[in-house]
C-alpha positions as CSV (number, residue, x, y, z in Angstrom):
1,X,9.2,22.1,-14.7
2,X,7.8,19.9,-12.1
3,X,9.2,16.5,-10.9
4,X,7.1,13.2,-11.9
5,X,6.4,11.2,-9.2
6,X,9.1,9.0,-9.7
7,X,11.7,11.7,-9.9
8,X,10.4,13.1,-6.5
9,X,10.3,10.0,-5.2
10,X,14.3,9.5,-5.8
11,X,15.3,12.6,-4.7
12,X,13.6,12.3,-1.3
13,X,14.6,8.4,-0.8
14,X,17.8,6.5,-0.5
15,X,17.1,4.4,-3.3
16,X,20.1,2.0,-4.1
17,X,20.5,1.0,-7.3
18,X,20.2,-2.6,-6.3
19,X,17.0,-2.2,-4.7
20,X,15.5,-0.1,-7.7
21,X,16.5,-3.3,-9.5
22,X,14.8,-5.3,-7.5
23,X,11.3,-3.2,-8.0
24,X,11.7,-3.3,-11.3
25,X,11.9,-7.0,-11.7
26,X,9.0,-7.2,-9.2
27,X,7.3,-4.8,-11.4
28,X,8.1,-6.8,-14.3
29,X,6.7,-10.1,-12.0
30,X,3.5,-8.1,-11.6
31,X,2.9,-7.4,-15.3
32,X,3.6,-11.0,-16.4
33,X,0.6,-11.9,-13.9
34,X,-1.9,-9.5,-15.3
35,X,-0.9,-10.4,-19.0
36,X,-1.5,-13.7,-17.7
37,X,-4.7,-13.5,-16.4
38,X,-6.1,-11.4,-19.7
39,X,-4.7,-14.3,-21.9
40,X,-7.1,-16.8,-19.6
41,X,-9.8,-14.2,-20.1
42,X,-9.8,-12.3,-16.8
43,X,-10.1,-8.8,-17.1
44,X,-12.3,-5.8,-16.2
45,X,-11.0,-6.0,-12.6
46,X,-11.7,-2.6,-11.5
47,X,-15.5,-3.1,-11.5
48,X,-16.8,-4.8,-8.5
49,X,-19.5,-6.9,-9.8
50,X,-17.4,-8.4,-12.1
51,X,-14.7,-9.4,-9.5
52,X,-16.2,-8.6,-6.1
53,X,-13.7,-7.3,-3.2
54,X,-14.8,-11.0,-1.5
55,X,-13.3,-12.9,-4.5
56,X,-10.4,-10.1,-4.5
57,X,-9.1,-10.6,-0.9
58,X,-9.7,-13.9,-1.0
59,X,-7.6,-14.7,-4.3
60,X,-5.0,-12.1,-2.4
61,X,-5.4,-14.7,0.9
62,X,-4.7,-17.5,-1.5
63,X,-1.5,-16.3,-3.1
64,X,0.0,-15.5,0.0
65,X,-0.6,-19.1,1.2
66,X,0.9,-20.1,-2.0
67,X,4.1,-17.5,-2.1
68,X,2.8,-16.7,-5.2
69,X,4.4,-13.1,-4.9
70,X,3.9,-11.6,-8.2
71,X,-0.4,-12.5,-8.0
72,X,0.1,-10.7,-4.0
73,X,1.6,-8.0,-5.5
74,X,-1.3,-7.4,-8.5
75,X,-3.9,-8.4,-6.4
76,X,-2.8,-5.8,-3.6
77,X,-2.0,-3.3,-6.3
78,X,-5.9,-3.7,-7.4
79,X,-7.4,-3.5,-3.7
80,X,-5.0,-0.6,-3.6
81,X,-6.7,0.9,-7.1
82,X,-10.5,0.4,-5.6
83,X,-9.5,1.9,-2.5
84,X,-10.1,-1.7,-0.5
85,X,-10.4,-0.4,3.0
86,X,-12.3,-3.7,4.4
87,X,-10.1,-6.2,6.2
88,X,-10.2,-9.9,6.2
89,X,-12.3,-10.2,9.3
90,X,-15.1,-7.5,7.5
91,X,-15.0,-9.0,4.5
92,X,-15.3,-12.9,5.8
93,X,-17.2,-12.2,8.3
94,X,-14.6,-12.5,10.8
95,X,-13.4,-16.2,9.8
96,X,-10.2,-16.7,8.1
97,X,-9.5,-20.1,7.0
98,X,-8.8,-21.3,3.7
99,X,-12.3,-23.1,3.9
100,X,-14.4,-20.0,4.3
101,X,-12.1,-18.5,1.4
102,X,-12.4,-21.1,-1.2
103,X,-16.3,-20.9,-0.7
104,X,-15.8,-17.3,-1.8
105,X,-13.5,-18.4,-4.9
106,X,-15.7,-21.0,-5.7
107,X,-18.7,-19.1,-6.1
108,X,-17.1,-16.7,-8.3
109,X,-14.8,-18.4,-10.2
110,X,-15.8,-17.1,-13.4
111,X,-17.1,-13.7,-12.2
112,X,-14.3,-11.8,-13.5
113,X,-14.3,-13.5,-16.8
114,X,-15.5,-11.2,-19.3
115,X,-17.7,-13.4,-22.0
């Protein structure tokens, strides 16, 4: 029988309990976002002409200006899922300022809705 990911990943880390708490409860952070966001009709996500990787990175550069921490972590953990390899400087043309980045949000705010 073969470990599951998470099994092999304990046995070959020093996980503390403490800190596997604290994953969890970022985990838990994460989730609540996403439910969040389905409630306000966001979903569908994973396709890019719904949500474009431009609105992705910059709601992702928005968060982080806001220490919004759960939305960084879903919002990474979806550029992670498409396989994102464009930076901020590719994707904006290499301007990063919260002007050039609400242009992006405001032009798709409602892209990701699903109607």
């Amino acid at each position: 029988m073969s470990n599951t990911p998470t099994q092999s990943y304990h046995a070959t880390t020093n996980v503390t309990c403490e800190e596997e708490n604290h994953l969890q409860e970022f985990s838990d952070l994460m989730t609540a976002r996403m439910a969040d966001g389905k409630v306000k009709g966001y979903c569908e996500w994973q396709d890019p002409c719904k949500l474009t990787n431009q609105k992705l990175l910059a709601l992702l550069f928005n968060a982080i200006k806001d220490s919004d921490w759960g939305s960084v972590g879903a919002y990474a953990m979806m550029a992670h899922q498409r396989g994102l390899k464009y930076s901020f400087n590719e994707c904006f043309g290499g301007v990063i300022d919260t002007e050039t980045v609400n242009k992006f949000l405001k032009e798709g705010t409602d892209a990701a809705k699903h109607h």
